[in-house]
N, C-alpha and C positions, 0 to 999 in steps of 0.2 A: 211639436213642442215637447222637451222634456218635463214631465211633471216630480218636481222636488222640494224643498224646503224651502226653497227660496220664490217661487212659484207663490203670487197672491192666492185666494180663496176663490175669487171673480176668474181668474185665468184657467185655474184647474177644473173648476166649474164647465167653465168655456170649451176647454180641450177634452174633457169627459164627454160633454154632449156630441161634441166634433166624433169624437170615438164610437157611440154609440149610433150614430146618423150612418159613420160606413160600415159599422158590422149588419145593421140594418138593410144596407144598399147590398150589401153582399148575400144575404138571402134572399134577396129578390123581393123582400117584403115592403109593401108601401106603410104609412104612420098607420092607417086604418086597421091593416092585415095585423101588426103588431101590437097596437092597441087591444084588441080581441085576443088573442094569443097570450097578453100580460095581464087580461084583466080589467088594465086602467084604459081612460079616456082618452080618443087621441090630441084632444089638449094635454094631457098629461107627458106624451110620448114626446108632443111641438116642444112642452117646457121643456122635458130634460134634454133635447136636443139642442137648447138653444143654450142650456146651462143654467136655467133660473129655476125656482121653485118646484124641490124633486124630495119628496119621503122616503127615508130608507126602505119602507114596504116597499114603494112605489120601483124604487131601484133594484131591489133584488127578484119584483116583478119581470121586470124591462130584461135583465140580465137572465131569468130563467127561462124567460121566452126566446134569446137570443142564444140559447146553451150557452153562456156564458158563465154563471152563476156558480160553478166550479173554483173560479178564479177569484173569488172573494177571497176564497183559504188565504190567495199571497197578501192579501191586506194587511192581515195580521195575525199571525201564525201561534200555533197552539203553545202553551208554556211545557219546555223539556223540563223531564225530572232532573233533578239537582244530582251531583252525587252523596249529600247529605241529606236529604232527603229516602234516598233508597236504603242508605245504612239505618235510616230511623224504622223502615218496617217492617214488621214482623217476619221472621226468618219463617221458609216451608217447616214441615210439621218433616222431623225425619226418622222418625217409630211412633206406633201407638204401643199403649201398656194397657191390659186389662186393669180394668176399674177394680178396685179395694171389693167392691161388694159383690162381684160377681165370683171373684176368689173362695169368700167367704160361704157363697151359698154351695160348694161345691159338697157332696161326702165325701169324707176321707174314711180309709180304711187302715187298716196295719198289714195288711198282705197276707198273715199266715193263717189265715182261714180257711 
């Protein structure tokens, strides 16, 4: 199933756990092995497989366990700077000047001494 906008809440639920059941199958890991490996209970590991009652902890548990947990980024992705934004901040520094007071502590001489 493709998961989209048009996709209920129950469905994507559904096809999320379906998802996590064969990346699971694909490590060769039983709910128990996985359960240990995320942390959570393997009631926890049956619910989100089944789609029902799953905590975002709980989920990025399951996905860290799974190497997965990378793939959050595509969820939803970092905010780009604007290019008004980049004109608002402060330009690099392009000379220093000595400071007025270190000028002033210097001796001067007149030279024909």
């Amino acid at each position: 199933m493709l998961i989209d906008d048009l996709a209920s809440n129950d469905a994507i639920a559904i096809e999320l756990g379906a998802r996590l059941r064969d990346a699971r199958i694909d490590l060769l890991l039983t709910q128990d092995d996985l359960a240990k490996r995320a942390g959570v209970s393997k009631r926890t590991i049956a619910n989100a497989e089944r789609g029902t009652d799953l905590t975002l902890g709980s989920l990025m548990s399951i996905l860290r366990a799974l190497g997965l947990l990378s793939r959050m980024e595509l969820l939803v992705s970092a905010r780009e700077a604007r290019p008004s934004d980049l004109a608002k901040q402060a330009r690099p520094r392009q000379r220093v000047r000595t400071p007025k007071a270190a000028k002033r502590d210097s001796t001067w001489e007149w030279g024909d001494e």
